[in-house]
C-alpha positions in Angstrom: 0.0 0.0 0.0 1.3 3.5 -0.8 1.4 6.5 1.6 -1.7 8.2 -0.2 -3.3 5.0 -1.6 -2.8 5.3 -5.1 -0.2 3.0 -7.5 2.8 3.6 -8.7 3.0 3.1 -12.2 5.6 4.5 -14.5 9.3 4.7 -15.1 11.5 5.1 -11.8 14.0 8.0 -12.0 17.8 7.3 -12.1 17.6 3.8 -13.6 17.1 3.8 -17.3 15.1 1.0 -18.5 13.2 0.2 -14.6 9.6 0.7 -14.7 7.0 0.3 -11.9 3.7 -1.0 -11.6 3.0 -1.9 -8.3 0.7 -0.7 -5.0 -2.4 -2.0 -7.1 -3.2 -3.8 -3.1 -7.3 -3.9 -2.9 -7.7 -3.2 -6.3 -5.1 -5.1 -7.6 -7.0 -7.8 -9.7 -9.4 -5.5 -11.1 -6.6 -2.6 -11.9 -4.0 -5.0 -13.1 -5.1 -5.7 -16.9 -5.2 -2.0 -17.4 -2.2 -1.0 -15.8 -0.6 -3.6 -18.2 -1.9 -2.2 -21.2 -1.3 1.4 -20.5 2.9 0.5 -18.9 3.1 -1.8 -21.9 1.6 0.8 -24.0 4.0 4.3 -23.0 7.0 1.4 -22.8 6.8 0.9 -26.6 5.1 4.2 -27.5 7.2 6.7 -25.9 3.8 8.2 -23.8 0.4 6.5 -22.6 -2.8 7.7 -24.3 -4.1 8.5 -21.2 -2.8 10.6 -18.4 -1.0 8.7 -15.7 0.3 11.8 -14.3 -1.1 10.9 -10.9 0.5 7.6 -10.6 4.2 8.6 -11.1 6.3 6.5 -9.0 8.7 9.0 -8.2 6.2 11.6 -6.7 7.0 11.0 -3.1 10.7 12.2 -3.8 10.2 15.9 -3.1 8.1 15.3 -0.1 10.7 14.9 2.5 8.9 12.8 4.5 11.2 9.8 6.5 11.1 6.4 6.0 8.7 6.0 9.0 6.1 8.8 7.9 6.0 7.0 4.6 5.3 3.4 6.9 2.9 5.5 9.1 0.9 6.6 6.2 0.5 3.4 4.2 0.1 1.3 7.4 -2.7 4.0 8.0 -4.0 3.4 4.3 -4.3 -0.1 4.9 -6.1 -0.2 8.0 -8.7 2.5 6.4 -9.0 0.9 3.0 -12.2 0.0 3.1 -13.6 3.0 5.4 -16.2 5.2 4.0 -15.0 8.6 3.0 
C-alpha cells in the first residue's frame, strides 16, 4: 500500500530501463489488466494515451517525508482501505 493509496506506475527516475507498476493492493486484480496495457503501452510508445500523471512512481521524492512517515501513512492506508469517506 502506498502513503496516499494510489499506485505507482511509470518509469523510476535514475535507472534507465526500470519501470514500476505496483501498489495496485485492494484493487489489484481489477486494476492489473489495465495498468498492463497502458505501462506496456507508454513502454513501446514513448507516452500513454491516457494521463498517468497521478501515478508517477517518483512523486514521493520531493516530499521529505522519512522512511517511518511513509510506513505511518500506508500502514494507515491499509487499516482504512475500506472506510467510508
Amino acid at each position: 500500500m502506498t502513503a496516499d493509496g494510489r499506485l505507482l506506475v511509470g518509469p523510476a527516475a535514475g535507472v534507465d530501463g526500470f519501470w514500476m507498476a505496483t501498489g495496485c493492493n485492494g484493487t489489484g486484480f481489477s486494476l492489473s489488466s489495465g495498468v498492463g496495457y497502458y505501462l506496456a503501452e507508454w513502454i513501446t510508445t514513448g507516452s500513454p494515451s491516457i494521463d498517468l500523471s497521478e501515478l508517477d512512481p517518483n512523486r514521493f521524492a520531493d516530499q521529505g517525508l522519512s522512511a517511518e512517515e511513509l510506513t505511518q501513512s500506508a500502514i494507515w492506508q491499509y487499516a482504512n482501505y475500506y472506510v467510508p469517506r
